[in-house]
N, C-alpha and C positions, 0 to 999 in steps of 0.2 A: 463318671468313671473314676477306677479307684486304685493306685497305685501302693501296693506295698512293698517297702522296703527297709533295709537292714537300716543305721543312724547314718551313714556315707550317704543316703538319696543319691542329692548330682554331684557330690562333693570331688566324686573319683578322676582319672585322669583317661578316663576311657574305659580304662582294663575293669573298671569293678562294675557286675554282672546290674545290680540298680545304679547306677548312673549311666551304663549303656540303655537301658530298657528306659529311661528317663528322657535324656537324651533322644532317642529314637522316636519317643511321642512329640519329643518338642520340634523336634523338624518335621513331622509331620502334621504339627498345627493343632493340635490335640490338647486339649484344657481339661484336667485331672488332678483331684485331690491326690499327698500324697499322705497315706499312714502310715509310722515307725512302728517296728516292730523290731523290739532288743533279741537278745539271745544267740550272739553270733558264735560259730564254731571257731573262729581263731582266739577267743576271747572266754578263754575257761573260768573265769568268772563269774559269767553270765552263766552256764550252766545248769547251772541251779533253777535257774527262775525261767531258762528256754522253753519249757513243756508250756506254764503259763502264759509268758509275754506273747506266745505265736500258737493261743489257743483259737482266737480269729482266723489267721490263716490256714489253720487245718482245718477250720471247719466249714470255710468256706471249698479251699483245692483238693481237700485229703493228705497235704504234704507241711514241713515244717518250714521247707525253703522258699526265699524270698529271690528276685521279686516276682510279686506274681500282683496282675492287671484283672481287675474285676469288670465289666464292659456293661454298659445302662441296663442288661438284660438280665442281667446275673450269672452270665457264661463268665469260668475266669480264663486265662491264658497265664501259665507257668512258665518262668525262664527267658533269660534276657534275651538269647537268640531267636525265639518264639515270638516274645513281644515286639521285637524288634521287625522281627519281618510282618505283622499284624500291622503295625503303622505303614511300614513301607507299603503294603496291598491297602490300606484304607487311609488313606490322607483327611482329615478332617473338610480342608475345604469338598470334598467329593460328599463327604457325608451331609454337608448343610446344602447341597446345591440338589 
């Protein structure tokens, strides 16, 4: 399983959308790569090189926003409150037993 996320990953204090989606796997026991992906929208800098840097994630979800959970099957789940409730319905230990 494959987490993408903006450079913050679990860095944030809760509030930021990939460290809650992060977060939310790690309490539910879930072992997942995570891949960075630049290009954030507070950071007009990156601008430029967004289309690029988050050509993977579009062409995986159709969208440019992170974070978005790619699952062993190749289904992804968009968005922290999404992923979040994904872990909370599937707990890892449930999934090995």
């Amino acid at each position: 399983m494959t987490l993408y996320t903006c450079p913050w990953q679990k860095r944030s204090s809760g509030w930021h959308p990939c460290g809650v989606a992060a977060k939310a796997l790690d309490a539910a026991g879930h072992r997942y790569e995570i891949k960075v992906v630049r290009g954030q929208l507070s950071m007009p800098w990156t601008w430029l090189s967004r289309r690029r840097d988050r050509a993977e994630v579009r062409a995986l979800s159709g969208q440019n926003g992170v974070p978005v959970l790619v699952l062993e099957n190749g289904e992804f789940i968009a968005g922290s409150a999404r992923i979040a409730a994904w872990a909370a319905e599937h707990p890892a230990s449930a999934a090995s037993s």
